[in-house]
N, C-alpha and C positions, 0 to 999 in steps of 0.2 A: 552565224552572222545574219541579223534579219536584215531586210529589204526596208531601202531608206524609204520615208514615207514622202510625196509628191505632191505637192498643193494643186496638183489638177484631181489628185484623186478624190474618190468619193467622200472618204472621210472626212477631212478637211476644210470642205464643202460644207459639211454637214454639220462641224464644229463652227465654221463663220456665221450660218445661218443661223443655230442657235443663239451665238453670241449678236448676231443684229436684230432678231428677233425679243432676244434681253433688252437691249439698249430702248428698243421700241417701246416693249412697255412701260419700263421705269418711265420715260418721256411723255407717254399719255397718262402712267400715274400721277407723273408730276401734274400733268395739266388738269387732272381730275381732283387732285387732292389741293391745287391751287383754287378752284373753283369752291367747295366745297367751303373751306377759309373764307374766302370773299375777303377778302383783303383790300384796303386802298389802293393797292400794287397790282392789283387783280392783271389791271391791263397792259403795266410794266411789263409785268412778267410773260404776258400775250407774247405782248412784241418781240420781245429778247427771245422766247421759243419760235418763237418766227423765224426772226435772222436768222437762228441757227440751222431751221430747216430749211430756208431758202441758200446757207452757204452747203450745204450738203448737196441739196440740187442740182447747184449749180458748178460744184465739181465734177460732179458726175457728166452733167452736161459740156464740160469742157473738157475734158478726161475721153468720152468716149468714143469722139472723130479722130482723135490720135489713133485710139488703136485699131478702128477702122483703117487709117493710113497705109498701118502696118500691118496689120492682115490682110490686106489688097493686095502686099506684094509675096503673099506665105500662101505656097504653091496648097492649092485643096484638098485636103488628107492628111496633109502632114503633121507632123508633130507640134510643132510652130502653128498651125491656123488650130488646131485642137486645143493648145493652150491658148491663144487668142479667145476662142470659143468661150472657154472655161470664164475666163476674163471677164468677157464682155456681158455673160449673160449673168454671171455675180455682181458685179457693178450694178446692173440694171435691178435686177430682183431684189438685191442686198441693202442698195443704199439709195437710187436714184428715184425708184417707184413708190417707197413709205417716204421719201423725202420730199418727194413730188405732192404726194396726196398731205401729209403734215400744212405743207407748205400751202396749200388751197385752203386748208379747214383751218387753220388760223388766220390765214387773210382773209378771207372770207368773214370772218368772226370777225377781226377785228376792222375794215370795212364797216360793218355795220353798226357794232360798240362805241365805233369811236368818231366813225363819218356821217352816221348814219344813210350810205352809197351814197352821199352825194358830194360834189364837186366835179367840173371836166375833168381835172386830172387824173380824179380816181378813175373815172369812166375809161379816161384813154390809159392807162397805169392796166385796167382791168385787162385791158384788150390784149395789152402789150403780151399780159401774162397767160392769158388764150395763145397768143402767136408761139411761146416760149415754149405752151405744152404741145402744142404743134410740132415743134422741133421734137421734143421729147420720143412722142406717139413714133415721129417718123426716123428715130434713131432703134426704137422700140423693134419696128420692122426691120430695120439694118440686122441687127441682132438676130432675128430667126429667120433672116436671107441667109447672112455668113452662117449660121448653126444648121441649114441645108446644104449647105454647098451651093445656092442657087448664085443667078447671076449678080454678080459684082461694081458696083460702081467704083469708078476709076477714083485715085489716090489722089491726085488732083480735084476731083469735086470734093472728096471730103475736107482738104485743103481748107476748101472755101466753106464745108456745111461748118467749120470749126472756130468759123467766124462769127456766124450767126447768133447761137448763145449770147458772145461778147457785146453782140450790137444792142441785142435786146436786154442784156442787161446792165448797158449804160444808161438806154433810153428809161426804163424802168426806173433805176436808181435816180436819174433827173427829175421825173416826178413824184416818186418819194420826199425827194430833200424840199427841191425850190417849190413844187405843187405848184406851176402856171396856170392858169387858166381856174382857179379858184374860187 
């Protein structure tokens, strides 16, 4: 009888990272091989690759104060905050960090394609999305605090860091759509 295999183990690991690692390329193929075309859609398709890496992002960013929650209350060592571990730093390196930077180098691009940076909105939109990577950076350290053992912030602040995402990405979405200050 072999030994069932564990998704905290190495293996496993090591097959998701290939596998997001895949997904990665095809996606910047895409966007290279969209470029290359120059197509009237050129910047359609900007966008929609956008979205997509901004909804990536922003699971991750909403996804990853839960499990902070929950390994605040997963005694240090244990089996429980090990698998937390596992979690939390595949989340981050897997999905949240190429979705993060996607997500910059297309807005960014398209910003300038399309706004040429100008408008208030985009200006404060821009900030908005500085403030979000902020969150990001400082969930980033969450992650190699718990993956030490170091100290903990209480389940109740992450409560509330779990909010934050959500706020910023209403505000952002508001000046997307309406663009005040135009």
């Amino acid at each position: 009888m072999s030994p069932v295999e564990r998704q905290t183990d190495v293996a496993p690991g090591r097959r998701a990272a290939v596998k997001a690692f895949t997904a990665i390329g095809v996606f910047l193929g895409l966007i290279v091989l969209l470029y290359l075309t120059q197509n009237d859609m050129f910047d359609v398709w900007m966008k929609a690759l956008h979205v997509i890496a901004v909804i990536s992002w922003m699971a991750g960013l909403l996804y990853m104060p839960r499990l902070f929650i929950y390994h605040t209350d997963a005694q240090p060592g244990s089996v429980q905050s090990e698998t937390f571990k596992v979690m939390e730093t595949r989340l981050l390196k897997v999905i949240m960090n190429p979705a993060m930077v996607i997500s910059w180098g297309l807005g960014l691009y398209l910003a300038w394609s399309t706004y040429g940076f100008q408008g208030g909105w985009l200006h404060i939109k821009i900030l908005l999305v500085v403030a979000l990577t902020a969150v990001h950076f400082l969930f980033a350290r969450a992650v190699k605090r718990f993956a030490e053992d170091g100290p903990r912030k209480t389940a109740r602040y992450w409560r509330g860091m779990n909010e934050l995402p959500t706020v910023l990405m209403f505000a952002i979405v508001i000046f997307v759509i309406v663009k005040p200050f135009a």
